[in-house]
C-alpha positions in Angstrom: 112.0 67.2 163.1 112.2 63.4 164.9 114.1 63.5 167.9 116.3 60.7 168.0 117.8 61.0 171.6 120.2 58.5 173.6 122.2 57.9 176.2 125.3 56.4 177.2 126.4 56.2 181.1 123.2 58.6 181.7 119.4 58.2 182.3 117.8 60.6 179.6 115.1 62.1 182.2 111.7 63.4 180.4 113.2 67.1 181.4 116.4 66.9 179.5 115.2 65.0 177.1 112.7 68.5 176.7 115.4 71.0 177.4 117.0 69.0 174.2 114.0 68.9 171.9 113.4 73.3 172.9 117.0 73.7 172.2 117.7 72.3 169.3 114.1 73.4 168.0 115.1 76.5 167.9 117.3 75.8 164.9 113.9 76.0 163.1 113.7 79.7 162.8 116.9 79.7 160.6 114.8 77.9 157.5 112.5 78.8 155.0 110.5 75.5 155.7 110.5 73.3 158.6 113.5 71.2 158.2 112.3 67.6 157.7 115.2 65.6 159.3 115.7 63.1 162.2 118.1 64.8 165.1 120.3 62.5 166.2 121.0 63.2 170.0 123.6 61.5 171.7 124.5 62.4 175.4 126.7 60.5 177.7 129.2 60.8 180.6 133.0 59.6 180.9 134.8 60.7 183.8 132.2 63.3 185.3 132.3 65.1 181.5 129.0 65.4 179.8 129.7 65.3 176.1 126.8 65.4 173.6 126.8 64.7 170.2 124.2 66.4 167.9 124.0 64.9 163.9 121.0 67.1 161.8 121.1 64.8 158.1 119.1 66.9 155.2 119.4 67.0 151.8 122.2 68.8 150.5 123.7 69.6 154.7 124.6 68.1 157.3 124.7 69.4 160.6 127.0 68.1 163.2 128.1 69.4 166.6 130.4 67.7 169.8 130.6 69.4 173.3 132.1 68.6 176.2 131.4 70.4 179.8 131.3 69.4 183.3 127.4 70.0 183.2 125.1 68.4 180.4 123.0 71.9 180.0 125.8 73.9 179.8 126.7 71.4 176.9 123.5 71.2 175.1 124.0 75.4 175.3 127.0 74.8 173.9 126.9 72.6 171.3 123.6 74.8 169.5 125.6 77.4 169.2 127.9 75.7 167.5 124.9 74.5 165.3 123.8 77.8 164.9 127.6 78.9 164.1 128.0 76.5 161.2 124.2 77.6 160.0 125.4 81.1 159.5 128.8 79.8 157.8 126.7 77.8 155.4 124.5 81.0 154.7 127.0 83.3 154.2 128.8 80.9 151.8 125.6 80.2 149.9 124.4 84.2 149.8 128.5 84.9 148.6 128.7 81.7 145.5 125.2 80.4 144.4 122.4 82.4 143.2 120.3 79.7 140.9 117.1 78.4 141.8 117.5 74.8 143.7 120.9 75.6 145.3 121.2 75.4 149.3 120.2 79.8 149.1 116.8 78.7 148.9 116.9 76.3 152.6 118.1 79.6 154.5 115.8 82.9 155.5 117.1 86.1 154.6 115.8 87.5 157.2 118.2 86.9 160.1 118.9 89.0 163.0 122.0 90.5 162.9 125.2 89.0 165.2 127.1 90.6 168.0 129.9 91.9 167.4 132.4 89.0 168.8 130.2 86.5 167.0 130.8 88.0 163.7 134.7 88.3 164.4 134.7 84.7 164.9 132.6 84.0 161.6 135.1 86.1 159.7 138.3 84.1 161.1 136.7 80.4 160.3 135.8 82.1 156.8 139.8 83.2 156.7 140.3 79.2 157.2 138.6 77.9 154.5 141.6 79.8 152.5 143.5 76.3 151.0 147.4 77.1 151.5 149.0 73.4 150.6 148.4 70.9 147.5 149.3 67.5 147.4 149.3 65.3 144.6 150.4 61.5 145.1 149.6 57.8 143.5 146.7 56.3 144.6 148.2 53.0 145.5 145.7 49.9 145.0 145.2 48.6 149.1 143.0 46.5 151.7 141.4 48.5 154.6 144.0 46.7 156.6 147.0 47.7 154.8 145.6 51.5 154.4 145.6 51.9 158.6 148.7 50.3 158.7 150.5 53.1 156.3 148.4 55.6 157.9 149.8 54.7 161.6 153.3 54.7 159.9 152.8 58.0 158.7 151.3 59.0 162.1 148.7 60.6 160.0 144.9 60.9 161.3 143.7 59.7 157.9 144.9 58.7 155.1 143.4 58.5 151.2 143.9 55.2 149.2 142.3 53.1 146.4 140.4 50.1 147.6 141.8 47.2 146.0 138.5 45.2 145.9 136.0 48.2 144.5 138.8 50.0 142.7 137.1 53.3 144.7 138.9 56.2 146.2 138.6 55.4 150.1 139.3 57.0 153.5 140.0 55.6 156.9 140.2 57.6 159.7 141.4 57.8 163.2 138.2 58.5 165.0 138.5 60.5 168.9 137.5 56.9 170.4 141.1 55.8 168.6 139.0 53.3 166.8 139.2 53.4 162.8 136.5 54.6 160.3 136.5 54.4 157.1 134.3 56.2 153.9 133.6 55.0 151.1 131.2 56.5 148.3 128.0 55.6 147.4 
């Protein structure tokens, strides 16, 4: 792994820049291989919070964690086991719906240590989320970036799904937690 780390508002000293790299390092023993990825690290402070951002891109998964604490440790401790949580999601969904060779099955270790029990509660409940329980169906009306955060805010919606006009793709703009906008688009 390439360790990627940053801050904002905050000196990233050689020690917590290590405390990072050990940390997050540890997400190794979940893989099969050695993951090989670029960890994007980004730590800074607003208001005496320490938030870090962690973004792990590999084929096939992404791996993205946000904490906030009043101490940056306790938020690097933190945010990996939110890492480690969505690992376990992902191999749990991977063990229960694919079985051919090549699928994600093959990234995780079968081998891995059994969870507390208040851990596995909480993995059960996010699995009961991933129930769907509404469907929508609408027109994709032609629209500018513009125009598509200006229906969104009139819908008071935090995104909102349109048809780009120009590229005649199916687009998304978002409210990010900044309240700046975002938008995806598809390769």
């Amino acid at each position: 792994m390439i360790f990627n780390v940053r801050g904002e508002n905050l000196e990233v000293t050689p020690a917590l820049r290590e405390y990072v790299e050990k940390k997050v390092g540890k997400l190794e023993r979940y893989f099969d291989t050695t993951p090989v990825a670029d960890v994007n690290v980004r730590m800074q402070v607003l208001n005496n919070l320490h938030i870090i951002e962690v973004t792990i891109p590999m084929s096939r998964l992404l791996l993205r964690a946000e904490e906030k604490h009043s101490d940056m440790y306790a938020a690097i401790d933190l945010v990996i086991e939110k890492l480690e949580r969505q690992i376990r999601k992902h191999k749990t969904k991977v063990n229960r719906k694919f079985r051919q060779e090549g699928s994600l099955k093959y990234m995780f270790k079968n081998d891995l240590e059994p969870m507390d029990g208040m851990r596995e509660e909480i993995l059960l409940e996010e699995e009961d989320d991933l129930q769907v329980v509404r469907k929508k169906r609408f027109n994709l009306k032609p629209m500018d970036t513009e125009e598509a955060i200006l229906q969104m805010d009139m819908l008071g919606h935090n995104f909102f799904v349109f048809s780009n006009a120009i590229s005649g793709d199916t687009n998304v703009v978002y409210r990010r937690k900044d309240g700046k906008y975002g938008l995806i688009e598809p390769e």
